[in-house]
SEKE-477876 format. One record per residue (C-alpha): residue number from 1; x, y, z. Coordinates in steps of 0.1 Angstrom, whole numbers, plus 5000, padded with zeros to 4 digits. Example, Ala and Ser with C-alpha at 12.3 -4.5 7.8 and 13.67 -1.06 7.14 Angstrom:
BEGIN
num px py pz
1 5123 4955 5078 $
2 5137 4989 5071 $
END
This chain:
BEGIN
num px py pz
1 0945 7006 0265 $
2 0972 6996 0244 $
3 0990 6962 0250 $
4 1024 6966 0270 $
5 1055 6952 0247 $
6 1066 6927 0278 $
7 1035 6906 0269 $
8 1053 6903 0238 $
9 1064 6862 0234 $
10 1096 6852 0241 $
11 1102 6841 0208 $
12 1109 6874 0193 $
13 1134 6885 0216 $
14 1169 6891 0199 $
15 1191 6862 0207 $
16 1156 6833 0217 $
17 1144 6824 0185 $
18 1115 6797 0179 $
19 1137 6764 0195 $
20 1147 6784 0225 $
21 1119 6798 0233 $
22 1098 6767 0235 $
23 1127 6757 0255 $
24 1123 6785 0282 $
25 1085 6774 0283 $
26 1088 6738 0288 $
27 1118 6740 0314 $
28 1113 6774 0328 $
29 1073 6783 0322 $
30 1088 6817 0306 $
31 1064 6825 0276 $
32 1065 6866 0277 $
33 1093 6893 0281 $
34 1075 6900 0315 $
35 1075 6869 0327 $
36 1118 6862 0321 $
37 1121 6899 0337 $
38 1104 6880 0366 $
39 1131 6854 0368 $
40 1153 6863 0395 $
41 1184 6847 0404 $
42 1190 6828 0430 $
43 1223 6839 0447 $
44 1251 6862 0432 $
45 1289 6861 0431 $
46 1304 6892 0440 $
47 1330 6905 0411 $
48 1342 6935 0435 $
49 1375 6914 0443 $
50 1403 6911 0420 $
51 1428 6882 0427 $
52 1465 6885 0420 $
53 1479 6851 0399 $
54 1500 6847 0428 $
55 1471 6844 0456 $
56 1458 6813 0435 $
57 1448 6782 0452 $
58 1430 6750 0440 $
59 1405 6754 0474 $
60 1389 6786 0463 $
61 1359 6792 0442 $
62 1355 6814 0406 $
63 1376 6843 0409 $
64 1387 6871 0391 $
65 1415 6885 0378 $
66 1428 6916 0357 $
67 1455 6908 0336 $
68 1472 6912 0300 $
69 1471 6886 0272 $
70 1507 6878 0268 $
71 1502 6850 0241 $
72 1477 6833 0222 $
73 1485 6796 0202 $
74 1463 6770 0187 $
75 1474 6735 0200 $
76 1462 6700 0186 $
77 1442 6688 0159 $
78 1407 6679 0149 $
79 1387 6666 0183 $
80 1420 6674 0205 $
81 1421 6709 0189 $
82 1424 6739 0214 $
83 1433 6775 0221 $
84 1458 6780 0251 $
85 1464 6819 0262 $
86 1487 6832 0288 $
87 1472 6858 0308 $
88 1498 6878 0327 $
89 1497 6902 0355 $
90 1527 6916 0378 $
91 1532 6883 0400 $
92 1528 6856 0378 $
93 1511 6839 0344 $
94 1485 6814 0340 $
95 1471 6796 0312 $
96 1433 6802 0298 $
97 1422 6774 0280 $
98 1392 6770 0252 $
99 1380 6734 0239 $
100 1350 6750 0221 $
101 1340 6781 0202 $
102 1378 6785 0187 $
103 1364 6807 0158 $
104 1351 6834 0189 $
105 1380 6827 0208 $
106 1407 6833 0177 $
107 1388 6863 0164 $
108 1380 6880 0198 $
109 1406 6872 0224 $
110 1437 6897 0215 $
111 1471 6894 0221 $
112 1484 6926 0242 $
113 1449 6933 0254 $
114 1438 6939 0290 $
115 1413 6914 0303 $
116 1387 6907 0336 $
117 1392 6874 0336 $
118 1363 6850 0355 $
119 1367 6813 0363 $
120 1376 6784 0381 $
121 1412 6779 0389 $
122 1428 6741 0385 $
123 1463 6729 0387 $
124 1472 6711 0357 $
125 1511 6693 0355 $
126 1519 6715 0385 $
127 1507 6749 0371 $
128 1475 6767 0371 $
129 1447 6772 0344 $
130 1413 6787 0338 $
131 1392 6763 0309 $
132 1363 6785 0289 $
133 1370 6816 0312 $
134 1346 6844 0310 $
135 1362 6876 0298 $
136 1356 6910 0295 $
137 1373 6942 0281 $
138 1391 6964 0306 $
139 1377 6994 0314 $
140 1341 6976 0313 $
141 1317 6995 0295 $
142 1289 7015 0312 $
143 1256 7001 0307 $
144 1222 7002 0324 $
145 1229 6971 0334 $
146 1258 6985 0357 $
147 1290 6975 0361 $
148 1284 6937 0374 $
149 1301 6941 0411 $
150 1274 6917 0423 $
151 1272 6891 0393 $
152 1234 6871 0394 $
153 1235 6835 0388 $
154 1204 6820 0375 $
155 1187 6787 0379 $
156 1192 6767 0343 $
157 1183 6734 0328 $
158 1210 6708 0311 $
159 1184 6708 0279 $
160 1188 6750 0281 $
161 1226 6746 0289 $
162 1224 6730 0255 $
163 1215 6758 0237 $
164 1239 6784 0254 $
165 1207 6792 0280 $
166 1233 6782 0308 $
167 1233 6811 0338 $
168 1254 6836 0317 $
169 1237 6831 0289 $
170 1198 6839 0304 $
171 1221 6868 0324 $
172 1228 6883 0287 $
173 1187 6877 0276 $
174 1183 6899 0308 $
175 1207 6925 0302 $
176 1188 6932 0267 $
177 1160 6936 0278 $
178 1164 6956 0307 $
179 1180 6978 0285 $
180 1155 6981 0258 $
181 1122 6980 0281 $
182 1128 6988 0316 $
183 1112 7018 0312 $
184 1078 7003 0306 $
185 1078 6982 0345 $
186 1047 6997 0358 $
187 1042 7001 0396 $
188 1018 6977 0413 $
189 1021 6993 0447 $
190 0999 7025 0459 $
191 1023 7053 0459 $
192 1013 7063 0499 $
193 1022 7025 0508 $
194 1057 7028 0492 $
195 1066 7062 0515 $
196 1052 7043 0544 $
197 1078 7019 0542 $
198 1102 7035 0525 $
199 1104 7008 0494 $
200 1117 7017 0461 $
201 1101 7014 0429 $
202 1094 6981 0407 $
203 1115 6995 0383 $
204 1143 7002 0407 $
205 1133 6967 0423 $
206 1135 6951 0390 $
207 1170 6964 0379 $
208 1188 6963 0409 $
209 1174 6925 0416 $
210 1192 6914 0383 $
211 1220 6938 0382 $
212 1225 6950 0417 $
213 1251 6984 0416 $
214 1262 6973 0457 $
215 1243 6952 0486 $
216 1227 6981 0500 $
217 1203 6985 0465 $
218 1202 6942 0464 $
219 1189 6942 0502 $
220 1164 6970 0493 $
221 1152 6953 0463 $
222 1146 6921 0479 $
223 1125 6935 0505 $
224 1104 6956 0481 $
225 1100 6926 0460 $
226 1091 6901 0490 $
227 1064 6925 0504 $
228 1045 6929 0468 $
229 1042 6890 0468 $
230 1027 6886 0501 $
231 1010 6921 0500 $
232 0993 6905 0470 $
233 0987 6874 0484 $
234 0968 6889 0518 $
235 0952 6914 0497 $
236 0932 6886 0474 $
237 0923 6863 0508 $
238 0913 6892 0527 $
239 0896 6912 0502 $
240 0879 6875 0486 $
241 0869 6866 0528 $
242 0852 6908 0530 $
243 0834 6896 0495 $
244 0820 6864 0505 $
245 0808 6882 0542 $
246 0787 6902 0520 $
247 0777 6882 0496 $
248 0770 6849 0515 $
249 0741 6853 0535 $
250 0747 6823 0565 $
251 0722 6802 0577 $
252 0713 6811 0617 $
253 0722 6785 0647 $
254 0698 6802 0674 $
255 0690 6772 0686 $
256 0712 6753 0715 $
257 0684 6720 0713 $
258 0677 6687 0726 $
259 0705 6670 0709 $
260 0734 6690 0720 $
261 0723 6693 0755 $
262 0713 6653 0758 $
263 0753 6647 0741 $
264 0769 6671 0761 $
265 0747 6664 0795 $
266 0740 6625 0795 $
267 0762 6610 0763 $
268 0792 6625 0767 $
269 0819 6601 0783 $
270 0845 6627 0792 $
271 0850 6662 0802 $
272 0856 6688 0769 $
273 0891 6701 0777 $
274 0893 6746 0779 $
275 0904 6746 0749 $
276 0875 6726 0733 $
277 0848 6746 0751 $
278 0866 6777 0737 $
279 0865 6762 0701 $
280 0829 6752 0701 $
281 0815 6790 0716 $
282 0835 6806 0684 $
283 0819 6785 0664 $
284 0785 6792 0685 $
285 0793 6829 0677 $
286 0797 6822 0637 $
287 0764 6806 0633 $
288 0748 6832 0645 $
289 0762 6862 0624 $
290 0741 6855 0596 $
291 0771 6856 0574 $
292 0785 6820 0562 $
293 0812 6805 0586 $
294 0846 6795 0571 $
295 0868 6785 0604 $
296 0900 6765 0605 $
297 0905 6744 0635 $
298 0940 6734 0642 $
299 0947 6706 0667 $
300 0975 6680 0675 $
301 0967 6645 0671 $
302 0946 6633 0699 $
303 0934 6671 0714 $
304 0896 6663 0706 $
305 0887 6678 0669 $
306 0864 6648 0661 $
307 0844 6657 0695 $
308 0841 6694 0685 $
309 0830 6684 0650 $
310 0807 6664 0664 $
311 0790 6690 0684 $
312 0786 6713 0654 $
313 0770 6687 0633 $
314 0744 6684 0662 $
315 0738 6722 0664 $
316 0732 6721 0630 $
317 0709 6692 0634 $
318 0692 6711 0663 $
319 0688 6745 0639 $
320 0667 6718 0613 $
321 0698 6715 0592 $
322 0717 6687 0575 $
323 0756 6682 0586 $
324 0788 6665 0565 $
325 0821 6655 0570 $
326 0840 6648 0540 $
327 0878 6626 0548 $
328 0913 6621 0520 $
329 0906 6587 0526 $
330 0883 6556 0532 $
331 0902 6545 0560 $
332 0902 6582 0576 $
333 0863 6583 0566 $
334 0856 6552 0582 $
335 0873 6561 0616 $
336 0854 6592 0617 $
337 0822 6570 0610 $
338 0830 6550 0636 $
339 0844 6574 0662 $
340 0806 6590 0656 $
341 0790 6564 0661 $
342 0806 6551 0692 $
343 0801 6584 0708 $
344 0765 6586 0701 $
345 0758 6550 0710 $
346 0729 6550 0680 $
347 0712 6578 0694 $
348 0694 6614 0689 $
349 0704 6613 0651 $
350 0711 6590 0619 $
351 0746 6592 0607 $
352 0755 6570 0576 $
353 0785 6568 0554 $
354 0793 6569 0516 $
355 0831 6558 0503 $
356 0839 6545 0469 $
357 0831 6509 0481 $
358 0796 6516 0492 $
359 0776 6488 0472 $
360 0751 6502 0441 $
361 0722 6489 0461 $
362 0736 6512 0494 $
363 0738 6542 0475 $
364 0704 6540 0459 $
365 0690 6541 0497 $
366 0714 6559 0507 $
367 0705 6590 0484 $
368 0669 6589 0487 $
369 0671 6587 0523 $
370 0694 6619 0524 $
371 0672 6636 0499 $
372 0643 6630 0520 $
373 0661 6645 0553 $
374 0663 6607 0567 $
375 0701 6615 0573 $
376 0714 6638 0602 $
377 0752 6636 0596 $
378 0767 6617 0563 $
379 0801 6609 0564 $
380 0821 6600 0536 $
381 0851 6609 0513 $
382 0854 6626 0478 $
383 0825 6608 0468 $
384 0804 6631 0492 $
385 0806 6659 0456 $
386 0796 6635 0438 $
387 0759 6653 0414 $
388 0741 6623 0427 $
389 0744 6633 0460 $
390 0717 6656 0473 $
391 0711 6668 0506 $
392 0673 6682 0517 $
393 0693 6709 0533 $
394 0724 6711 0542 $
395 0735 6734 0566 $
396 0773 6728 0578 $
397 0799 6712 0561 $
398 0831 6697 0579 $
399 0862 6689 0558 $
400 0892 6668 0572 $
401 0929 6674 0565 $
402 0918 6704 0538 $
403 0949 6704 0520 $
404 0944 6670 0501 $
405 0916 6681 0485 $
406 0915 6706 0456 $
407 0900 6741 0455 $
408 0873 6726 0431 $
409 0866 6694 0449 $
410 0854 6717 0485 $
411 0832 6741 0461 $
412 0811 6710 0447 $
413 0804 6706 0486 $
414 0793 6744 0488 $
415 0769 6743 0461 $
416 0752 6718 0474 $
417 0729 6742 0488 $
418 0710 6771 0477 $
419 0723 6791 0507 $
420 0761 6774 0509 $
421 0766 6758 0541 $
422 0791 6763 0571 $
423 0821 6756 0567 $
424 0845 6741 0594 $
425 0881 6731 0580 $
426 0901 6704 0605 $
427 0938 6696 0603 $
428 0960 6677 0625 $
429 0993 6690 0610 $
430 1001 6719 0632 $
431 1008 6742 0607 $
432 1036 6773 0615 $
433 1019 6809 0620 $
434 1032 6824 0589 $
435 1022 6797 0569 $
436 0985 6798 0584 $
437 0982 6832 0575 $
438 0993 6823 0535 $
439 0971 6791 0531 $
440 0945 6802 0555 $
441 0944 6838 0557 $
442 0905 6843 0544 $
443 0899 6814 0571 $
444 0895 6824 0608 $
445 0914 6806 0628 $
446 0904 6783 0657 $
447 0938 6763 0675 $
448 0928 6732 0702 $
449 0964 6736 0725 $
450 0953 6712 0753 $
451 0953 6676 0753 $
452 0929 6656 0772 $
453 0928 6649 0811 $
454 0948 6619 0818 $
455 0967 6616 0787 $
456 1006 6611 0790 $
457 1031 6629 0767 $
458 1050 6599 0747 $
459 1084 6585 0754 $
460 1105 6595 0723 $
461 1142 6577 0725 $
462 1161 6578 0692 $
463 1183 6545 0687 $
464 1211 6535 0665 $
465 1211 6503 0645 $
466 1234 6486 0670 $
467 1210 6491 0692 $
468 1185 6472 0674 $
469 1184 6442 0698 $
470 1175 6460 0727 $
471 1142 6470 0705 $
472 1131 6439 0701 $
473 1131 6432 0741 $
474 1113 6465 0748 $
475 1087 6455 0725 $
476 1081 6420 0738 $
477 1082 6435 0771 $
478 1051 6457 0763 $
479 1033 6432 0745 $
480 1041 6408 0776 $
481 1020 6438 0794 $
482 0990 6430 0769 $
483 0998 6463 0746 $
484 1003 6464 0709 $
485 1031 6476 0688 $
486 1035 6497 0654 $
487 1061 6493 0631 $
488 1066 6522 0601 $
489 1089 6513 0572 $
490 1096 6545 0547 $
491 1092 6516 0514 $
492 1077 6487 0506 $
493 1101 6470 0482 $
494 1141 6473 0481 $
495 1153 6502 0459 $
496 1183 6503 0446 $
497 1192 6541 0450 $
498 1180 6544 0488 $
499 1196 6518 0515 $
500 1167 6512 0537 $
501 1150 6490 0556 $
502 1123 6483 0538 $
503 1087 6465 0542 $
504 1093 6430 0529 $
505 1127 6428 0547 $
506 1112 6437 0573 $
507 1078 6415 0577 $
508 1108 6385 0576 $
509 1127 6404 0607 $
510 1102 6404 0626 $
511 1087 6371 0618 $
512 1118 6353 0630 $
513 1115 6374 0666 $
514 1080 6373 0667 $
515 1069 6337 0656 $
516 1033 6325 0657 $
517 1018 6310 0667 $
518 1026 6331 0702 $
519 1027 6361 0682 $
520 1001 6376 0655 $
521 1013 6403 0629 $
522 0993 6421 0604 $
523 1009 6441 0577 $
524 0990 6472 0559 $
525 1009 6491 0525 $
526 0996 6515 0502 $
527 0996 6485 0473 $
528 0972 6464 0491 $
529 0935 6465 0482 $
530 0913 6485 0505 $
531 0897 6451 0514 $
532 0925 6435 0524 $
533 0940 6466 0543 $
534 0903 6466 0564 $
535 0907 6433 0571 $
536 0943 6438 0586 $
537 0936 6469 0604 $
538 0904 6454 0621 $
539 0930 6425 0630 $
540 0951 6446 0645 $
541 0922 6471 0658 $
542 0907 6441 0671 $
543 0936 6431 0695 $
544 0937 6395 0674 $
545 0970 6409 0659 $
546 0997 6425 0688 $
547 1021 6442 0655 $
548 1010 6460 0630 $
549 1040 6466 0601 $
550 1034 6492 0577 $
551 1047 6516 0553 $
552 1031 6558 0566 $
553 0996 6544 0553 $
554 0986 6548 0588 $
555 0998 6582 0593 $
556 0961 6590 0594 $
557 0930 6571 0603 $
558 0940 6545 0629 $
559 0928 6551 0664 $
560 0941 6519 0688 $
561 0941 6532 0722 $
562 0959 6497 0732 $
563 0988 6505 0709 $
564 1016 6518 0730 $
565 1046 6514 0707 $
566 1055 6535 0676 $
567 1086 6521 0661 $
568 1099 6542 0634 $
569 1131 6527 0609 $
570 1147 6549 0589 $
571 1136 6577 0610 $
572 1162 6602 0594 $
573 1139 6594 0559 $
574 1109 6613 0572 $
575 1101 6647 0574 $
576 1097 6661 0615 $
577 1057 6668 0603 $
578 1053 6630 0594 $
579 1077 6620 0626 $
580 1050 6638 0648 $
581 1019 6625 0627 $
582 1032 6590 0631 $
583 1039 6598 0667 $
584 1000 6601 0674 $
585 0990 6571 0665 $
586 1000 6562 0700 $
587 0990 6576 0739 $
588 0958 6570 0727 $
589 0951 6554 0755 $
590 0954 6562 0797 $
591 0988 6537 0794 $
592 1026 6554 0791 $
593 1031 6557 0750 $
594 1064 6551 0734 $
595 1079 6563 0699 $
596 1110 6549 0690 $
597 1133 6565 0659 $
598 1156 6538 0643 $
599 1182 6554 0623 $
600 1218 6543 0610 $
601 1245 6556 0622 $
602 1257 6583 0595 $
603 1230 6611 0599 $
604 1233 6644 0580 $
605 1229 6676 0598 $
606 1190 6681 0591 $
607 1180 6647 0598 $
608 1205 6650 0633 $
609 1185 6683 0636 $
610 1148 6663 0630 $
611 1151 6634 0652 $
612 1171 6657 0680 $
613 1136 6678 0677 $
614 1115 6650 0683 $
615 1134 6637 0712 $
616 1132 6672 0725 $
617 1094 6685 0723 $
618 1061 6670 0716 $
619 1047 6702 0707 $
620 1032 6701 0673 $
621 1033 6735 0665 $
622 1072 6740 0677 $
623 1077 6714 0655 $
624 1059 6727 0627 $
625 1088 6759 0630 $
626 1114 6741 0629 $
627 1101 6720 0600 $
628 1089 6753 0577 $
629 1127 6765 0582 $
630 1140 6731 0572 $
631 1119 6721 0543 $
632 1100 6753 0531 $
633 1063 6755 0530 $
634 1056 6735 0501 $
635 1070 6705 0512 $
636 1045 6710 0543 $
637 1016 6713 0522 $
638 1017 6691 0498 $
639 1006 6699 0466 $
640 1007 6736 0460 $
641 0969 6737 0441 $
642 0957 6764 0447 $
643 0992 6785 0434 $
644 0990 6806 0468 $
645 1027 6793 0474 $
646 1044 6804 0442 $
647 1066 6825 0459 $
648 1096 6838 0436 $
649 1116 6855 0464 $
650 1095 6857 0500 $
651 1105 6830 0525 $
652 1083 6824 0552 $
653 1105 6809 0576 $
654 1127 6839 0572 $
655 1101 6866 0563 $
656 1073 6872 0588 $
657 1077 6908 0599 $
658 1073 6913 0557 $
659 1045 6892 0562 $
660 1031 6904 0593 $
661 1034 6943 0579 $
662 1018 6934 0545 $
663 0991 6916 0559 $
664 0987 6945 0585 $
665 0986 6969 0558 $
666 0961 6946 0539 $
667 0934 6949 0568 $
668 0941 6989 0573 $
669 0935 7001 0536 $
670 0902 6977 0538 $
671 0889 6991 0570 $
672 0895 7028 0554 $
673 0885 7016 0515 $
674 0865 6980 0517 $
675 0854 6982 0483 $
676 0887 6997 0469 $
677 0870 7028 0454 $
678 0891 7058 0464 $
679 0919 7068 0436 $
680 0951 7062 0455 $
681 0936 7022 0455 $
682 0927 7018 0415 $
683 0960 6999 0405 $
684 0948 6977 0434 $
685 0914 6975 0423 $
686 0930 6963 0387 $
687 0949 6937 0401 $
688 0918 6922 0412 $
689 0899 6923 0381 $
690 0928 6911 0363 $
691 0930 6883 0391 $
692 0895 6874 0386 $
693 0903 6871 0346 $
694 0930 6852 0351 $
695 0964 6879 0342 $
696 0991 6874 0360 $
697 0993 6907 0388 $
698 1026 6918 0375 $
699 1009 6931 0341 $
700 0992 6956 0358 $
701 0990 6988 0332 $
END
């Protein structure tokens, strides 16, 4: 099969050359002809409407105007040269201005001539001008391109507006080659899928999304386009989650034993909540499939994952198997270690735990001892993939907050078995359906939606600087009761760009209103060691401490069911998923919680809309919604490593019917063809094999 042209590089497109195309790949990751094709614009001005000179105002935006080219001078000399033109139409005149390119201008711009004029309008000594206009011939020419009525601005770079690669001048790269080799876009979508939904064709999809001829052909462009990226997205999870039910062979759970029936019957200090019960019997039902188990489980802060993990790792133990759970962090891994612990009360099994400041000594034990099947449950962090570490046989894995680790990092866990072990993915951050679906859509999904008996939903007030006085009597008043009180600070030291309250500013705040020695504070930041942040936690933990001030490195990992007060400054500064993570490190406990959002008193309309939100609801998953729409989904998730969230045009906030109907169609065509193997699905059987080599899908031949 012969090598499409649009692999061709760059480089050796007319107009790129060798400087700008390295350019386009170090600002713009464009390396072939395919891939600029596949650099959309990101909103379009629409060159339908022609202004007369006499509607002119400074207020409006680029506009354009059909006029005649009354007269042309050249003004000024050397570095105060330029080329002033009057451009004339039947209610008025108004200058055109050039400062640059006067050789162009002087040659090109003609004197009598009928122009399109494009630009900004300013009023200059009382009348108006358009500098470095953009101009065309009148009647434009015909071109495959179309006439321009809906004109695509692209996303640029100052480096690439350096070398003329400004919007207009990418626009022009486009227009060339669309017109020499927009007749080798192949289709990527079955033809019986396109007449199902009535899409048009890639070609049609990639023509009309650069150089849309009217709205109608934009809209249907955009659709077609959004449902190939998430079609293509559902089809590798779904089709990758069909591949690893048949090729993973699970170990079997038969076996409800000893250890879960003594924890659950005699152990156990409180009563599993519905929605735990629920959790725990799907996960019941996926041990005993024989295929391996790869289950999310979604749950607020404070709904009871650590007691359903828990009870998996002891149905493990029961079947004769090994159990892990692997934290982001030493501080997370600890509390889980301890959380254990304290719910086992040192019995049925031995749990130990491995961080990066486990001594030598403890690791030498510590790996023959899990080699030898000594150790039931091992908790730990990254260091749990570590070659060193082997298990006797490890039968269920449990991973924490999945998306801080990387792809790579959770498959070292998998191998560490010949058979690869359960797997059982937690998360506290509530994460919106459509974006569950995208991240998670080879994982089935499990969501905790109840809270514990007897826990109270937390006071949220949202208070003004003004109001910060009253603060500081609330919380005396509720360490007075014998409670202890949190205090977030976005940053640690000043910065000069960002007016906030910050760490060190505010350690000396509250030392003035808290003095010792009738008041104890600890103070925990990200540039401490992990020594001396144990030592203040466990403070704090302790009850020897009543405040703890921090910067968000206690978003995770701190369970203090005494706390009662979240105080959050600079509120406004956080996004609504961090708000509602730093929310639950209080009601802990069976004592009324507070949260309290410190903000100043100029608030734009998102953060209005944030703290509004968490005033409102302490649903996690509302907020979640309202924080995909805000922020978009890769702010939610962090680092984007697995490239599942590389969406060119698809919004999930705005596009989950696409979604829903390409992941529907997904899940029909592999019911009817699993293994892709009837004709009508062989461009999507390429696409996969590509995939799997590494080629982009939209080289598809």
């Amino acid at each position: 099969m012969f090598a499409s042209t649009l692999d061709t590089t760059i480089e050796f497109l007319k107009g790129v050359g060798p400087k700008r195309a390295e350019l386009l790949q170090k600002e713009l990751g464009i390396f072939t002809y395919d891939q600029l094709l596949n650099y959309f614009p990101f909103r379009y001005i629409d060159r339908t409407r022609f202004y007369k000179i006499n509607e002119l105002s400074p207020e409006l935006p680029y506009v354009q105007i059909l006029g005649r080219i009354t007269g042309k001078e050249q003004i000024g000399e050397k570095h105060k040269k330029r080329i002033v033109a009057r451009l004339t139409d039947e209610t008025g005149s108004i200058e055109l201005v050039w400062f640059q390119s006067l050789k162009w201008v002087d040659e090109h711009v003609m004197k009598g001539k009928v122009y399109i004029v494009f630009g900004k309008p300013t009023v200059f000594n009382g009348s108006f001008s358009i500098s470095h206009p953009e101009l065309e011939s009148y009647p434009r020419p015909a071109t495959i391109t179309g006439n321009l009525r809906l004109q695509p601005v692209y996303n640029s770079t100052e480096k690439l507006k350096k070398f003329f690669l400004d919007s207009k001048g990418i626009q022009k790269l486009q227009t060339l080659l669309l017109e020499q080799h927009l007749f080798e876009v192949k289709e990527t979508i079955p033809p019986y899928i396109l007449e199902k939904y009535h899409m048009i064709s890639r070609k049609e999809s990639i023509l009309n999304i650069h150089f849309p001829k009217d709205v109608a052909l934009l809209k249907k462009a955009e659709s077609r386009l959004k449902f190939e990226e998430l079609f293509f997205i559902q089809l590798q999870l779904l089709y990758n989650k069909q591949l690893r039910e048949l090729k993973f062979k699970g170990h079997l759970f038969p076996l409800v034993g000893e250890r879960v029936n003594t924890f659950y019957n005699e152990i156990l200090p409180f009563e599993l909540t519905g929605a735990q019960k629920r959790v725990i019997k799907e996960i019941r039902m996926d041990t005993q499939r024989g295929i391996q188990m790869n289950r999310l489980v979604q749950g607020d802060v404070g709904s009871g994952k650590t007691a359903v993990a828990l009870m998996s790792m002891l149905l493990a133990n029961d079947n004769g198997y090994q159990a892990c759970m692997m934290a982001p962090t030493e501080i997370l891994a600890r509390q889980h270690y301890e959380s254990i612990s304290s719910l086992l009360k040192d019995r049925l099994i031995k749990v130990s735990i491995l961080t990066g400041s486990t001594t030598k000594k403890q690791r030498t034990q510590l790996h023959l001892a899990l080699e030898a099947g000594e150790i039931d449950i091992l908790v730990g962090t990254h260091a749990l993939i570590e070659d060193k570490v082997v298990f006797k046989n490890l039968g269920l894995v449990v991973i924490d907050e999945q998306h801080r680790f990387g792809v790579e990092q959770r498959a070292k866990l998998w191998r560490k078995n010949i058979v690869p072990p359960h797997i059982l993915v937690m998360t506290a951050t509530p994460i919106p359906r459509t974006l569950a679906m995208t991240l998670y859509g080879d994982l089935d999904v499990s969501v905790i939606d109840e809270l514990p008996v007897g826990r109270k939903p937390i006071e949220t007030k949202h208070l003004f600087e003004g109001q910060r006085l009253r603060m500081f009597g609330f919380m005396k008043q509720e360490i007075a009761k014998g409670r202890q009180v949190y205090v977030v600070y976005p940053l640690i030291k000043e910065s000069e760009k960002l007016d906030l309250l910050h760490l060190e500013a505010g350690i000396e705040q509250m030392s003035y209103q808290f003095p010792r020695p009738d008041y104890q504070i600890s103070i925990v930041h990200g540039k401490m060691s992990n020594a001396d942040k144990q030592y203040e936690m466990q403070q704090f933990i302790d009850g020897k401490s009543q405040i703890m001030v921090a910067t968000t490195v206690i978003e995770v990992g701190v369970n203090v069911p005494n706390a009662s007060v979240m105080i959050i400054e600079n509120a406004e500064r956080f996004g609504l998923s961090q708000l509602h993570q730093l929310r639950g490190r209080v009601g802990r406990g069976a004592e009324q919680s507070f949260c309290i959002l410190m903000s100043g008193n100029k608030l734009s309309a998102d953060g209005k809309l944030r703290l509004e939100t968490m005033v409102k609801t302490s649903n996690g998953f509302e907020i979640s919604e309202i924080d995909l729409q805000l922020r978009g989904p890769g702010d939610i998730t962090g680092t984007q490593q697995s490239g599942v969230l590389e969406l060119k045009l698809a919004d999930l906030a705005k596009d989950q019917l696409i979604l829903q109907e390409a992941r529907n169609t997904v899940i029909e065509l592999l019911t009817v063809d699993p293994h892709l193997e009837l004709p009508e699905n062989s461009l999507l059987k390429t696409y996969l094999a590509k995939r799997r080599r590494g080629i982009a899908f939209d080289k598809i031949s």
